[in-house]
Steps between C-alpha positions, in 0.01 A plus 500: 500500500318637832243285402692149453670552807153570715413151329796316573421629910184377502613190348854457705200521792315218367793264440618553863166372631557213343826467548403479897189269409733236337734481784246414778638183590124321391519637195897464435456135659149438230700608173795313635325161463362607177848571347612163645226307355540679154836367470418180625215451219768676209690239362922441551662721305192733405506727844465840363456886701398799391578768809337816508247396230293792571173479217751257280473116618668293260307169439663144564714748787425557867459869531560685795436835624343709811217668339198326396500615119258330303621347292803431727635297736465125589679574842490829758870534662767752593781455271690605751502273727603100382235291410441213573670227316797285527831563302543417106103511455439723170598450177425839337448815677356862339531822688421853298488840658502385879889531607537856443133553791761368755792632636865323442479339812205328462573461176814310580313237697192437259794406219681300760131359542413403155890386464393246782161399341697454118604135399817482374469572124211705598435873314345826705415733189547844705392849341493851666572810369854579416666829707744508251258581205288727719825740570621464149176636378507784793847623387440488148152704505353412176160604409375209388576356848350765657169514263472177507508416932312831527200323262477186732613628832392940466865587632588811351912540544719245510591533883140377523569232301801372689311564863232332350653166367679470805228579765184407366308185468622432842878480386749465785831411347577476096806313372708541235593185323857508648363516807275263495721229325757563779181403739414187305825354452542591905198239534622249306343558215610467129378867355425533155348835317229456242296711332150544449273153527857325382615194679699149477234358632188468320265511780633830589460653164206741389372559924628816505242815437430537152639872482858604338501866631470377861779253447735744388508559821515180720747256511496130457687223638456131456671387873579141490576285847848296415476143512673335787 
């Protein structure tokens, strides 16, 4: 456990220096034609984003991140700060695992954000790890829980488990999925839970990570912009 945690600091370090590279204003102005011109060159009705792609770029998407992973992203931005295009631009939008690194605040304004860059009858496929499941599984202490986060993540009680879903990585702010729904529908979106790699819409099927342990403990909604 000491040992993840020294490696999440030294990496928490390393995302921050980007993080302050990709807003210079040359560099946020540079990646802000790029994303432009990507869209422009995607045909209507095939505009597709991947935020916080991290070493996972989808191909036939535009994937976005801060960090230079490789292989990663097409673009360098801040998600949390608006980028630049106009209203009703994207068709399909994919987020895993980056809501929960930013508090509700922000978080608020990058799903008002991607609300504004959704066409009507557009989808956001959101997934971050469920509060709900993680408390469930702290109250109920079962071994297996506990053997089985102790192999990945060398906790050894289950307050270390609960500190550490909910503080490391970066985490800020986890949601439960009636919070989160009540932040959605807030937005304007149309909030629908799914489960694991499951979706209306075939496009969004089969992206997620290909492990069902993990997604016992994420949730997954399929968020769809209301026609007009």
């Amino acid at each position: 456990m000491e040992n993840f945690d020294l490696r999440h600091k030294a990496f928490k370090t390393v995302v921050m220096t980007f993080v302050n590279l990709v807003n210079l204003p040359v560099v946020r102005f540079w990646y802000g034609l790029r994303l432009k011109r990507m869209v422009k060159r995607t045909a209507p009705g095939c505009v597709r984003i991947h935020f916080a792609c991290g070493k996972r770029p989808f191909a036939g998407w535009i994937n976005i991140d801060y960090v230079p992973y490789s292989p990663g992203p097409d673009v360098l931005l801040d998600l949390r700060r608006p980028l630049p295009l106009p209203d009703n631009t994207v068709d399909l939008m994919y987020s895993e695992d980056f809501i929960e690194h930013v508090g509700l605040a922000h978080g608020r304004r990058i799903l008002r954000e991607w609300y504004r860059l959704l066409r009507p009858g557009g989808v956001l496929r959101l997934l971050t790890p469920n509060l709900r499941v993680l408390a469930t599984k702290y109250v109920e202490r079962s071994p297996g829980f506990l053997e089985w986060y102790g192999h990945h993540w060398g906790t050894g009680s289950f307050a270390e488990i609960l500190n550490h879903g909910m503080r490391s990585w970066g985490h800020l702010f986890l949601y439960d999925d009636d919070l989160l729904t009540r932040e959605l529908v807030a937005v304007g979106f149309s909030p629908q839970m799914r489960s694991h790699n499951q979706s209306d819409n075939p496009l969004l099927r089969g992206l997620d990570r290909p492990d069902d342990q993990e997604a016992e403990y994420r949730m997954y909604f399929d968020c769809i912009k209301p026609n007009m």
